[in-house]
C-alpha positions in Angstrom: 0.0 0.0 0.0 1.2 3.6 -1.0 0.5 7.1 -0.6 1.3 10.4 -1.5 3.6 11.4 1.6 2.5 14.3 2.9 1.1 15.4 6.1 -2.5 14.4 6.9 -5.5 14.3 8.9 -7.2 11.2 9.9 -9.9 13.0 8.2 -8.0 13.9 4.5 -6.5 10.5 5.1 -10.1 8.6 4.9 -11.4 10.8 2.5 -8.3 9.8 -0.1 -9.7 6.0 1.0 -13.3 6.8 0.3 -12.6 8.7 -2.8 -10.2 6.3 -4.9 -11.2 2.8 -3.4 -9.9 1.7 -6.9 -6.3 2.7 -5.7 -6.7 0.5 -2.5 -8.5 -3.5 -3.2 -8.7 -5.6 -0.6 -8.0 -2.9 2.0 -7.9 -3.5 5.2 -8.5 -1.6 8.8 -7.0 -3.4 12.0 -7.8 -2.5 15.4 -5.8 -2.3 18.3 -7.0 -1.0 22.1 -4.2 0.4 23.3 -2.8 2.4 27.1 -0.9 5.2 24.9 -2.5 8.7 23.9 0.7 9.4 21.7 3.5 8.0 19.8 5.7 9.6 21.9 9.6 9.5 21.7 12.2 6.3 21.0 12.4 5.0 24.1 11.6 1.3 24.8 7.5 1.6 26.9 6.8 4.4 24.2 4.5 2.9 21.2 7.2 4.2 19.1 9.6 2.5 20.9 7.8 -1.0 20.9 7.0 -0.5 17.2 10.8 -0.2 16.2 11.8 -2.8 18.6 9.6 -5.4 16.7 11.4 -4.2 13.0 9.1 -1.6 12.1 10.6 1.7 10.8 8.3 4.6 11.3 7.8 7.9 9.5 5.4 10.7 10.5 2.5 12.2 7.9 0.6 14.6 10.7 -1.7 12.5 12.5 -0.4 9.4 10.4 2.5 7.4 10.8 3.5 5.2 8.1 4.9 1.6 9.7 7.2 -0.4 7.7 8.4 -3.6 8.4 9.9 -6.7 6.7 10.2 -10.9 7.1 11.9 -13.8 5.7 9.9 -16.9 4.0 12.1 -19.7 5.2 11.6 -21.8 2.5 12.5 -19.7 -0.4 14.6 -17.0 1.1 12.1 -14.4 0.0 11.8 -10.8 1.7 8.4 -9.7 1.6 7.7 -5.6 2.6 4.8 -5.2 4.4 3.6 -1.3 4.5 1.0 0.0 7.0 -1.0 3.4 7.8 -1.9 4.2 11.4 -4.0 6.6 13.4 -3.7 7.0 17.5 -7.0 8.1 18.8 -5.5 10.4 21.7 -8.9 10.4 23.5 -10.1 6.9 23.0 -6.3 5.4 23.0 -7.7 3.2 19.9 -5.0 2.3 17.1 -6.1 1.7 13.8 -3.9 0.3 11.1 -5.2 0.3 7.2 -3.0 -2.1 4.8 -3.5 -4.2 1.6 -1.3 -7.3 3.6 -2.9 -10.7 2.8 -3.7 -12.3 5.9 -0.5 -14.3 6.4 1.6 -10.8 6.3 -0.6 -9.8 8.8 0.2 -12.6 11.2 3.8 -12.3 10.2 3.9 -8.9 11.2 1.4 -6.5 13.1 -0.7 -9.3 14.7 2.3 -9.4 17.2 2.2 -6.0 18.6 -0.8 -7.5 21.0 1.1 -9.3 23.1 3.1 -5.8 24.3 2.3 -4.8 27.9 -0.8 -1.8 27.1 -1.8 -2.9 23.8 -4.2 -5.7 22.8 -6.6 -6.6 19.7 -10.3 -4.6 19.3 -11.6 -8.8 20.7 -15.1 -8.4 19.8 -17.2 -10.6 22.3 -19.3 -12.7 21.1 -22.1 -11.0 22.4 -21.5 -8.1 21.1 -20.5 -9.6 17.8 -24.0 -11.1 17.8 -25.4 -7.5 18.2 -23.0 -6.0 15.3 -24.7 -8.7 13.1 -28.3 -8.2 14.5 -28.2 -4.0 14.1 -26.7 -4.9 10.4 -29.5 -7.2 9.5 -32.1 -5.3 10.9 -31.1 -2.2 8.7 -30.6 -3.9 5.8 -32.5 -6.6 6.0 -31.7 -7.9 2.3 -27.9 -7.8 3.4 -26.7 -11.3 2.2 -23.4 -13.4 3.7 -21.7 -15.0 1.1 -18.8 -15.9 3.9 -18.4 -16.6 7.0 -16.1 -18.9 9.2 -17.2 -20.2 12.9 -16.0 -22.5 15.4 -17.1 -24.4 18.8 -15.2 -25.0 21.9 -17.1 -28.4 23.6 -16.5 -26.8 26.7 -18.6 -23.5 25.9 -21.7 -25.3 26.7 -23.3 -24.1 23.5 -26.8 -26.1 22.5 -25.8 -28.5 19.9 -27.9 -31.1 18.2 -25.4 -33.4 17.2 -22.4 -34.7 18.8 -21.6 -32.0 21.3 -18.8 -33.1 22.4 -16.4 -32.8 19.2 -14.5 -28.9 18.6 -14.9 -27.5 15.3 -14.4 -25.4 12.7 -16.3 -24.2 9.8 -15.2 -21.9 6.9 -18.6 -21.4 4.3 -19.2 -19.6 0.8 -22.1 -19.7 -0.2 -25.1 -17.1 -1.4 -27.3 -18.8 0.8 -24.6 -18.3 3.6 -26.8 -16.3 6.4 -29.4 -19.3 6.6 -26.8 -21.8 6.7 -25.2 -20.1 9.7 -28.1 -19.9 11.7 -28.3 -23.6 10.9 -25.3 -24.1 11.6 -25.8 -22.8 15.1 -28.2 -24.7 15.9 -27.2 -28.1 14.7 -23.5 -28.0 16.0 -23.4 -24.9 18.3 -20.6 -23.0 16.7 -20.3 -19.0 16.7 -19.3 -16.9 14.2 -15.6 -15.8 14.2 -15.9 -13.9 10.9 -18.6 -12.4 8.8 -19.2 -10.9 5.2 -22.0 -8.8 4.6 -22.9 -8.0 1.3 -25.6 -4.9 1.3 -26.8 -5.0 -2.6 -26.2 -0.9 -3.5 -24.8 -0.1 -0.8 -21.2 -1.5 0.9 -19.5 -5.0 0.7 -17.3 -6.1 4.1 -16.5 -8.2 6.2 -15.6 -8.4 9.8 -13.9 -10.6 12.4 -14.0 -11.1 16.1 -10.0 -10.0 16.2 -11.3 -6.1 15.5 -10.2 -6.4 11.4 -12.3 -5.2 8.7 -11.9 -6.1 5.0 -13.2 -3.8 2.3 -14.6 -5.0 -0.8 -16.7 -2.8 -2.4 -19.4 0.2 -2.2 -19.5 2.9 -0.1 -15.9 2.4 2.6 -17.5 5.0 4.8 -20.0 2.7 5.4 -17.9 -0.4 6.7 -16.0 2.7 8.5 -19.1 3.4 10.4 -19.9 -0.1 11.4 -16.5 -0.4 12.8 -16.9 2.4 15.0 -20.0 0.7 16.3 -17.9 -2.0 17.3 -15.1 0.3 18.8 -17.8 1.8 21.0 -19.3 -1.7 22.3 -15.5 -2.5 22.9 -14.9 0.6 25.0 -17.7 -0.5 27.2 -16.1 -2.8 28.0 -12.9 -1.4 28.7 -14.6 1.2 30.8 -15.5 -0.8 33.3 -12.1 -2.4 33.4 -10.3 0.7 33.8 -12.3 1.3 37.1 -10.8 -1.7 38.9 -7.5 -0.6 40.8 -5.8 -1.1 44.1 -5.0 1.2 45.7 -2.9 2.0 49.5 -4.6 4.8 51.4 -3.4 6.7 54.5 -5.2 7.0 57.1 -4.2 8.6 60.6 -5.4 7.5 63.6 -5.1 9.2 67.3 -2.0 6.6 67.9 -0.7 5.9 64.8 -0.4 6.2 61.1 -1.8 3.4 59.2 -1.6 2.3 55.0 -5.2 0.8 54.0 -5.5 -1.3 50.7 -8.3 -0.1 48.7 -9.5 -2.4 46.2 -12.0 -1.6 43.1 -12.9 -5.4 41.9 -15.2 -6.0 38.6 -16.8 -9.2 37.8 -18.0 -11.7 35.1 -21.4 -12.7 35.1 -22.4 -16.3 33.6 -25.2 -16.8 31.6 -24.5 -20.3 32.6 -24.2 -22.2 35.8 -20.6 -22.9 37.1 -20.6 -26.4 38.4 -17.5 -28.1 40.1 -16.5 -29.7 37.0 -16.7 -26.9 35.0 -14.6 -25.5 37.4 -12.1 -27.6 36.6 -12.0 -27.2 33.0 -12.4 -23.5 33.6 -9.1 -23.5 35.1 -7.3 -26.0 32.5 -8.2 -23.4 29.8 -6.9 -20.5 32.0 -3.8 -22.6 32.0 -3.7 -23.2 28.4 -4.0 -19.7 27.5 -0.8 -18.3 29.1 -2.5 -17.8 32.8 -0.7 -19.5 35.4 -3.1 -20.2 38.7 -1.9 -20.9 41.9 -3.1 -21.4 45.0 -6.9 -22.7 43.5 -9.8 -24.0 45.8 -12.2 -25.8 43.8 -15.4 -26.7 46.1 -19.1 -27.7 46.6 -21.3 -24.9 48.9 -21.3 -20.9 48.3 -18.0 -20.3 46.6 -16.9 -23.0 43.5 -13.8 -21.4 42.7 -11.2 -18.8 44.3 -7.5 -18.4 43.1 -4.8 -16.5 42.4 -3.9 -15.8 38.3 -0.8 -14.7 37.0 -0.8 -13.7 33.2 2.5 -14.8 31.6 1.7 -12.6 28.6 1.4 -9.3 30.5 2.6 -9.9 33.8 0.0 -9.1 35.9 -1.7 -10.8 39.4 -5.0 -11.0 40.4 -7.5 -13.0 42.1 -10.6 -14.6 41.2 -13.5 -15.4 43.5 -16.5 -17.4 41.9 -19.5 -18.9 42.9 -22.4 -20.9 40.4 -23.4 -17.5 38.6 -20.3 -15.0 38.8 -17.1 -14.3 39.6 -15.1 -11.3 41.0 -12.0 -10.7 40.0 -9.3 -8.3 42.2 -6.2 -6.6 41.3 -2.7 -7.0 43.3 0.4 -6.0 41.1 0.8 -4.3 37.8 -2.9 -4.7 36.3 -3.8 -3.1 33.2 -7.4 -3.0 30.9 -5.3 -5.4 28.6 -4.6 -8.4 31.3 -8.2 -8.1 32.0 -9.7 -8.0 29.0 -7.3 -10.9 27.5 -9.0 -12.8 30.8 -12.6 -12.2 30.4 -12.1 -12.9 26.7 -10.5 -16.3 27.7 -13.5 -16.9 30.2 -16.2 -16.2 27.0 -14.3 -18.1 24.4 -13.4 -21.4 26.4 -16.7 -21.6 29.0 -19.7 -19.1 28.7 -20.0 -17.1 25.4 -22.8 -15.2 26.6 -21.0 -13.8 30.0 -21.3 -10.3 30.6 -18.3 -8.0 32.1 -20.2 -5.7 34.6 -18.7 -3.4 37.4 -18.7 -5.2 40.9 -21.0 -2.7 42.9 
């Protein structure tokens, strides 16, 4: 992907998008959360920083930076130049990266930046994917879905018809494609991991539950609008995440000075019961996913589950409290929105893809 180089706008920059989509097939938009409201300087906990310590080269147009990076095919030797364009929402800390990569260059290269301490992908849940699909459908209700790929986790305890008990993974093209999911649904309980919409006249896109959005055809402004609808579902969640902190507070007595740890907890509700079993597996997939838990109770009566989690991706520690219908979940050292959010989306994906993140009032 190339541009003039000059300085732009985020505004000039989508309008040169929406004006020659000609110039751009099979564009892209990636989404990142991010803890950063600038670029800042060089230094190694700067996003500029972590961006040129993972091979990228940066260059500044205005409110764009242009990220190049580079990697070797193995087998043949071959260099292949991967060229990105990225916008920093200072106020919603929200990176977006437009590209023409193929999917494999994008796994190769800027995928990666999601497992740095402060960043993580747009993760769509799927509840809120289901209500990205729903408002689509419901506006255009001739919208067809030639694509669409979905998978099921056994241990999600998604209604299936027929044999339950196997994983799976679906990839379908098809005109008849948004029946079939729905079928699909129902027969083998597997949820959609990525979507094409097709609106006849209007825009062509598709979407998956990593925050990336392809462009096909039609009006780009129009898949830019729907994946600002999904930014603002995401922040909703990160909201509430941001309010959970520890805290030491001071507090002075008539004899003596004393330091009071103040903890702001938030909390997973299930859509599902938590039995004692599923306990157990809950844990195993913690485990598999980079969380390390120690010091786990796992037992019949009010609580099911309590434990303390370490993240081995972004080094964080907290604790997790659960009984049949929710669990709480409490800082203790170096917690971020990212550490949580990488939880709760482990939690939705492996157990209960209907549980909600909700403040713990």
């Amino acid at each position: 992907m190339e541009i003039p180089l000059k300085d732009y706008t985020l505004d000039s920059f989508t309008q040169l998008l929406v004006k020659t989509p000609e110039a751009f097939p099979n564009l892209k938009a990636r989404y990142f959360l991010t803890s950063f409201r600038d670029w800042g300087d060089d230094r190694p906990y700067t996003l500029t920083g972590m961006f040129r310590n993972h091979n990228f080269q940066l260059k500044q147009l205005g409110q764009i930076r242009e990220l190049s990076t580079s990697y070797e095919i193995p087998e043949t030797k071959q260099i292949v130049r991967v060229k990105y364009y990225a916008y920093l929402n200072p106020e919603t800390q929200v990176l977006v990266c437009f590209t023409q990569a193929t999917r494999t260059q994008m796994e190769r290269t800027i995928d990666s930046i999601s497992r740095f301490i402060g960043v993580y992908d747009l993760w769509i849940s799927p509840v809120a994917f289901d209500e990205i699909k729903r408002t689509i459908l419901l506006e255009y209700p001739y919208t067809k879905i030639p694509f669409f790929s979905a998978d099921r986790q056994p241990s999600s305890g998604l209604s299936a018809k027929i044999r339950p008990e196997y994983r799976r993974t679906f990839q379908y093209h098809g005109d008849d494609g948004r029946e079939t999911l729905e079928e699909l649904r129902y027969y083998y309980g597997v949820l959609p991991r990525s979507i094409q919409f097709r609106i006849p006249g209007v825009t062509d896109f598709q979407i998956n539950h990593r925050g990336a959005f392809n462009y096909y055809d039609g009006d780009l402004n129009r898949m830019l609008e729907h994946a600002e609808r999904a930014v603002n579902l995401v922040l909703q969640v990160r909201r509430i995440l941001e309010q959970s902190k520890l805290q030491v507070l001071d507090i002075e007595t008539a004899r003596k000075h004393l330091k009071v740890p103040y903890v702001i907890p938030w909390r997973i509700d299930f859509k599902r019961e938590l039995s004692v079993s599923d306990a157990e597996v809950l844990v195993e997939g913690l485990q598999n996913n980079g969380f390390a838990v120690y010091n786990s109770v796992i037992s019949q009566g009010s609580t099911f589950l309590d434990g303390t989690v370490y993240d081995e991706q972004k080094k964080s520690v907290f604790t997790m409290s659960s009984d049949s219908r929710r669990m709480v979940v409490a800082p203790r050292y170096r917690n971020s929105f990212d550490s949580f959010l990488r939880f709760y989306e482990t939690i939705a994906e492996n157990f209960d893809p209907e549980a909600i993140c909700a403040a713990a009032i």
